[in-house]
C-alpha positions in Angstrom: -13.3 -68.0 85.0 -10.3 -66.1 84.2 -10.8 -62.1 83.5 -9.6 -61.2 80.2 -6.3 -58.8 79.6 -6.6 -55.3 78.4 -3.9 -55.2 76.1 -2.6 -51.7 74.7 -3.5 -51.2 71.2 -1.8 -49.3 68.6 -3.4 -48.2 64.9 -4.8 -46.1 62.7 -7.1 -44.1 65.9 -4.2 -43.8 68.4 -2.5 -45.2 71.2 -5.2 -46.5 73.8 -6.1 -48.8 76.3 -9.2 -50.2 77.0 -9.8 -49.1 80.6 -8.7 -45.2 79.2 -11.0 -45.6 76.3 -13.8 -46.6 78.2 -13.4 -43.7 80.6 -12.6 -41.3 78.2 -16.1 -42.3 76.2 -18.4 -42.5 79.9 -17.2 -39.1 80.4 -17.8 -38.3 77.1 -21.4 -39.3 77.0 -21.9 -38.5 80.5 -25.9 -38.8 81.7 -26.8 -39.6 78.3 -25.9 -43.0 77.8 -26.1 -45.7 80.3 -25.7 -48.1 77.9 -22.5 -50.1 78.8 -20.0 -50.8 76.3 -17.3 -53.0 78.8 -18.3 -56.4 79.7 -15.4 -58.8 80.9 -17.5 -61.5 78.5 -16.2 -59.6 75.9 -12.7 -59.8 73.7 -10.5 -56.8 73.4 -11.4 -56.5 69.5 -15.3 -56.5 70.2 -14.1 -54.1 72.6 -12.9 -51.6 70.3 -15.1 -51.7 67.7 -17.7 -51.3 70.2 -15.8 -48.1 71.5 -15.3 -46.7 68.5 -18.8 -47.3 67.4 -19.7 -45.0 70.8 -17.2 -42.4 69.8 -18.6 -41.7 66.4 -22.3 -41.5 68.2 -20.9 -39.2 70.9 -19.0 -36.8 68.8 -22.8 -37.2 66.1 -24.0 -33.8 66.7 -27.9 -33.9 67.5 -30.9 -32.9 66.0 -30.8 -29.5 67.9 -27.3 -29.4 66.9 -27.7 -29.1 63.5 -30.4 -26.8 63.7 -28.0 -24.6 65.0 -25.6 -25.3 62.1 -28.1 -24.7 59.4 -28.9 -21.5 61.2 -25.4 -20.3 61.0 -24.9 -21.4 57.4 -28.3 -18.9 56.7 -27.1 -16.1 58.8 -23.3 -16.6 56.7 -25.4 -16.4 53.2 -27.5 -13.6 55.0 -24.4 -11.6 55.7 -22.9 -11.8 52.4 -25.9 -10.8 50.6 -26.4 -7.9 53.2 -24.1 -5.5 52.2 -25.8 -5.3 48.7 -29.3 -5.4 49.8 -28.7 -2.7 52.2 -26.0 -0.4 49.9 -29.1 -0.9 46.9 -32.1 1.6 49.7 -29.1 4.0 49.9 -27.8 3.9 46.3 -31.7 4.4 45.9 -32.6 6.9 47.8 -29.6 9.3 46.8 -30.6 8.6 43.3 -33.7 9.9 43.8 -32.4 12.5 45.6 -30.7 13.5 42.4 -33.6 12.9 40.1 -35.5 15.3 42.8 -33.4 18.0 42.5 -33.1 17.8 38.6 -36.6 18.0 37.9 -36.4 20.8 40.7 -33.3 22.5 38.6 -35.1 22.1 35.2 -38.3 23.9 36.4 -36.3 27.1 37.4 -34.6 27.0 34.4 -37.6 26.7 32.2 -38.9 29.9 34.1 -42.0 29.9 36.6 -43.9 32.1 33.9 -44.8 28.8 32.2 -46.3 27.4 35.0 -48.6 30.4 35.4 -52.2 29.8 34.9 -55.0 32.1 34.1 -58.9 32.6 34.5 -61.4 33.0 31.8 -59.3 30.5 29.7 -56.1 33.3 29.1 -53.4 31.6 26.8 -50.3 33.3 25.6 -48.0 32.5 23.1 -45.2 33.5 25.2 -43.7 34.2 28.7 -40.6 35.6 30.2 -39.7 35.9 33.5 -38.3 39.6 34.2 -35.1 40.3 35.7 -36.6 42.6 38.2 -39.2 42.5 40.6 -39.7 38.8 40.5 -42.5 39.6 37.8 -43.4 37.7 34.6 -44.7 38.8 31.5 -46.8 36.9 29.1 -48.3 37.9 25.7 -49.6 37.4 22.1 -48.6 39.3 19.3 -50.7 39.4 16.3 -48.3 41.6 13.3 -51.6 41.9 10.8 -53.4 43.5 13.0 -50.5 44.8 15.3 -52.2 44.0 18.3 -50.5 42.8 21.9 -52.4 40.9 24.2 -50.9 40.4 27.2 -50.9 39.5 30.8 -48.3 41.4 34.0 -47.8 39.3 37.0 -45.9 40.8 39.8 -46.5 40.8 43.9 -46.9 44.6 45.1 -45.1 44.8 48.8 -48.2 45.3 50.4 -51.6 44.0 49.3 -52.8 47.6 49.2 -50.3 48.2 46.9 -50.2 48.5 43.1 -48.3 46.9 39.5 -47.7 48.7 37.0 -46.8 48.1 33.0 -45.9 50.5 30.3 -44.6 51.2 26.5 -42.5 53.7 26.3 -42.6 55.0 22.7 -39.8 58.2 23.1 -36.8 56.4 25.7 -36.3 53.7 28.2 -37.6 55.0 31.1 -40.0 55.8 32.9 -40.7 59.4 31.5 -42.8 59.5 28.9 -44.1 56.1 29.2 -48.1 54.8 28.5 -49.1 53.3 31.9 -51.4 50.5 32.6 -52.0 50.5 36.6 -53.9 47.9 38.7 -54.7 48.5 42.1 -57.7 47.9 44.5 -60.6 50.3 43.7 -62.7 52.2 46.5 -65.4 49.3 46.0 -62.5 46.6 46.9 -62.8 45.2 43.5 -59.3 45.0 41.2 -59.1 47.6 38.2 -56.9 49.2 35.7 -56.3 52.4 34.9 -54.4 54.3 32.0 -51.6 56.8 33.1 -49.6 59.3 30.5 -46.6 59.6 32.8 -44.9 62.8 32.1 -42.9 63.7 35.6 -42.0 62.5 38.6 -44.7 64.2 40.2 -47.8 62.9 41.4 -49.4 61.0 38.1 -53.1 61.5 37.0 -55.3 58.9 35.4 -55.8 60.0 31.6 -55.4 59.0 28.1 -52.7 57.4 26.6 -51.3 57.2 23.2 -52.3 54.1 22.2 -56.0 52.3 22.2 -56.3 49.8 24.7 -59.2 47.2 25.3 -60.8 44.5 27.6 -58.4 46.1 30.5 -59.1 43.4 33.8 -57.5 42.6 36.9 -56.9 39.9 39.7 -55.6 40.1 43.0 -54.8 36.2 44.2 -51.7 35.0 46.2 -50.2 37.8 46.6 -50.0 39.1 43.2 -51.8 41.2 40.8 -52.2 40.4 37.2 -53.4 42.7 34.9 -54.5 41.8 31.4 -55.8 43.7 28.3 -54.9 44.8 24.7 -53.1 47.3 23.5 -53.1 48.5 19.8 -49.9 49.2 18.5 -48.5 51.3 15.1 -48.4 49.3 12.2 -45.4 48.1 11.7 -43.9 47.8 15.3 -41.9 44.8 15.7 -40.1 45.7 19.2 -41.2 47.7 22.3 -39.2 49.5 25.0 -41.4 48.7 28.0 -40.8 49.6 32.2 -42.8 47.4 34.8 -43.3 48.9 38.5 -44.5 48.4 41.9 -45.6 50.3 44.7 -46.6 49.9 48.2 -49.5 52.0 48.4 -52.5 53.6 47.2 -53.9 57.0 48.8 -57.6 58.5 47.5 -57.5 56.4 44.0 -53.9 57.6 43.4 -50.9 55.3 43.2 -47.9 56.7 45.3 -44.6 56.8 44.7 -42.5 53.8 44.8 -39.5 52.7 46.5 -36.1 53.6 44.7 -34.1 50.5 45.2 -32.0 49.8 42.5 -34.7 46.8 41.4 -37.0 49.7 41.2 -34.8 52.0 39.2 -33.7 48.9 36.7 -37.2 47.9 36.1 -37.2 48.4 32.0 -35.9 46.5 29.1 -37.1 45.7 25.8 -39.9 43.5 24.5 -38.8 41.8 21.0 -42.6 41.1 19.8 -41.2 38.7 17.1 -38.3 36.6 17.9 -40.2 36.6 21.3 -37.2 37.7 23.6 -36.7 39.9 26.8 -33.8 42.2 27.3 -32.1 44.7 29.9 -28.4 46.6 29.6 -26.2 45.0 27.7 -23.8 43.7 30.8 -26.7 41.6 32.2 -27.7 40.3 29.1 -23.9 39.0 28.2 -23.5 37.5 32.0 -26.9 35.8 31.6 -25.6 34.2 28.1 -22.6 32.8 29.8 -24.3 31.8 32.8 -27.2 29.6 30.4 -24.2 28.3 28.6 -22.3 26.7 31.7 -25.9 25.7 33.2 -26.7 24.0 30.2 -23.8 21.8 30.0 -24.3 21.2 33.8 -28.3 20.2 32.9 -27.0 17.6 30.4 -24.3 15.9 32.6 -26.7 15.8 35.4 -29.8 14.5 33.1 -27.4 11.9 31.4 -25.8 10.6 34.6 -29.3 10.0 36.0 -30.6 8.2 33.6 -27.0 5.7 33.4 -27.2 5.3 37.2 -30.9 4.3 37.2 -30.5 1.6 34.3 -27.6 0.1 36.1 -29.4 0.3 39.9 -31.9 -2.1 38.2 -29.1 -4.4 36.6 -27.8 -4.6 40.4 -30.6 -5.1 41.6 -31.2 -8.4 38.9 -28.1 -9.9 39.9 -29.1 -9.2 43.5 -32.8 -10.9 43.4 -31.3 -13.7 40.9 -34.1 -13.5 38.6 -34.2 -15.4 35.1 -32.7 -14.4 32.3 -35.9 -13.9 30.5 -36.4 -10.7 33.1 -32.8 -9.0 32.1 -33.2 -9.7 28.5 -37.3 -7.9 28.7 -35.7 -5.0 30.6 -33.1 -5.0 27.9 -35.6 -4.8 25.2 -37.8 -1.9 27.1 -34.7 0.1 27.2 -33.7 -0.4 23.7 -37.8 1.0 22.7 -37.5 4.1 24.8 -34.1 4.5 23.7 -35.4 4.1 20.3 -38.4 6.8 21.1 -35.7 9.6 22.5 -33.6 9.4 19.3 -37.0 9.8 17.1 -38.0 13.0 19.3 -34.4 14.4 19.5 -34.1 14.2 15.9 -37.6 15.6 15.0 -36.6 18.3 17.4 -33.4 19.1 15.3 -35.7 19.2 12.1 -37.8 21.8 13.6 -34.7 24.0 14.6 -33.2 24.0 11.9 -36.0 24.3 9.5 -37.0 27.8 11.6 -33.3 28.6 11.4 -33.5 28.4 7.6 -36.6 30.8 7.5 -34.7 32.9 9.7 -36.5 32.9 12.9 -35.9 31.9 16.2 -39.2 32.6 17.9 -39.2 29.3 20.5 -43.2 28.9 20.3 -45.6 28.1 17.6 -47.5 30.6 15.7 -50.6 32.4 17.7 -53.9 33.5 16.8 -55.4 36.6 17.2 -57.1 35.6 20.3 -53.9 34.4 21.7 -54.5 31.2 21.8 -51.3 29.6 20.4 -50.8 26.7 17.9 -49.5 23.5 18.0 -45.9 23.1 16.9 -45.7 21.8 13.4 -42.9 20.7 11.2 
């Protein structure tokens, strides 16, 4: 029987011979395949085809194979998602750093006299942080009957210390002004006491010039409060008043207090109508510019909050790949509350400028006698 030739082949896969296919493809499958794919019974076409037909199952990648592949292809779509989905927990959380630190801003703007809260149901038509002595002052003012109520807050330096509140009805200091004095009593309990200050001697309870009633105190952390009522001349629109504290308290008697220049610069006056604290003039006109600048920078910063927020949730639709129906409800929610602000800013600017018209510019709603104020009306 004659053994067939293994002529050398030329096409469309190469330059080959049999015998070089055949090893190349055994070494190629290796342990594998012990299927044989040369048989002398067979013709050099059969061959071939059956070589090729190998090949292509040799270079077929397996089952484990493509696992591996379809991994990679998730860890590729992984990676380019990545950079988003991680950049959005940082754009996040600096964005709430910001919102943080303008809610923070807005409250020490607004003052911390109107978050000040008081027993036995106290409300006050007004408030305003003094420049001195990180005290507060809150009151009522009712012109018929030309009677102050009001409320001091400050923290003596000791808590055997004392606060002190006064009209002066003659000058701006502390000469010749109608003391109200808190302090611990002998008992321990808070109480108030009236001083005419005349010197700068050591000061005696007495009498002052004008009638005061339901004179209380509190002692609670760290600060004293005195309240009470103080009937005023008819007439009086505007006070001159001087606020103090002191450090101690020796046999009932308040002593003298420190003279830093917060001490000595403890004074101002009280406008009872318009509602408004103020010192020298030089303070005043820096603390004008100053509100002006910070109110341009509380705008920017609200504005450029609320911008970056409704565009962190856009990116963060295109990242999920929600429906449309999702971007076009968050559209509409936007468009509502949008809708809401212009209502309130523009009811707002009514209420201004209808107050501006009656020429006042008293920033809170009438009060009641009681001093329990109203709600703001158009």
């Amino acid at each position: 029987m004659r053994t067939p030739r293994w002529p050398h082949h030329e096409g469309e896969y190469g330059n080959f011979t049999a015998p070089t296919a055949v090893a190349s493809i055994a070494k190629l499958l290796g342990e594998h395949n012990d299927t044989p794919i040369a048989s002398p019974h067979l013709s050099p076409h059969l061959y071939k085809a059956r070589a090729l037909s190998v090949a292509s199952l040799a270079t077929r990648p397996s089952q484990s194979d493509r696992e591996k592949q379809h991994q990679q292809k998730k860890m590729k779509t992984k990676c380019r998602v990545l950079p988003g989905a991680m950049a959005a927990p940082g754009f996040q959380l600096a964005l709430l750093s910001l919102v943080i630190f303008a809610v923070a801003s807005s409250a020490a703007a607004a003052g911390a006299c109107s978050s000040v809260t008081f027993s036995s149901n106290r409300v006050y038509a007004a408030c305003s942080d003094l420049p001195r002595l990180s005290s507060s002052l809150h009151w009522s003012f009712d012109a018929a009957a030309a009677t102050l109520s009001l409320a001091f807050v400050a923290p003596p330096p000791k808590p055997e210390g004392w606060i002190a509140w006064a009209i002066n009805p003659t000058a701006d200091g502390m000469i010749g002004s109608q003391a109200l004095i808190a302090f611990h009593q002998p008992n321990g309990s808070m109480g108030v006491r009236t001083y005419n200050i005349t010197g700068y001697g050591p000061i005696a309870e007495g009498a002052i010039e004008f009638q005061t009633s339901d004179l209380a105190a509190e002692y609670s952390g760290g600060s004293m409060r005195i309240f009470g009522k103080v009937k005023l001349p008819a007439g009086t629109t505007a006070v001159k008043q001087v606020w103090q504290v002191g450090s101690s308290v020796a046999d009932g008697v308040p002593q003298q207090h420190a003279t830093e220049q917060e001490n000595l610069q403890s004074k101002g006056k009280l406008d009872l109508i318009k509602g408004a604290v103020s010192v020298s003039e030089t303070s005043s006109s820096r603390n004008k510019n100053y509100r002006f600048y910070w109110n341009i920078y509380h705008h920017l910063v609200g504005y450029t909050v609320i911008i970056l927020g409704i565009v962190n949730v856009f990116e963060g639709l295109d990242i999920l790949g929600v429906d449309h129906k999702w971007r076009a409800g968050y559209i509409i929610a936007i468009c509502i509350l949008g809708g809401i602000a212009l209502f309130l800013e523009v009811a707002t600017w009514i209420v201004v400028l209808k107050r501006k018209s009656n020429g006042s510019t008293k920033p809170y709603g009438e009060s009641s006698s009681n001093g329990v104020q109203k709600p703001l009306s158009v």
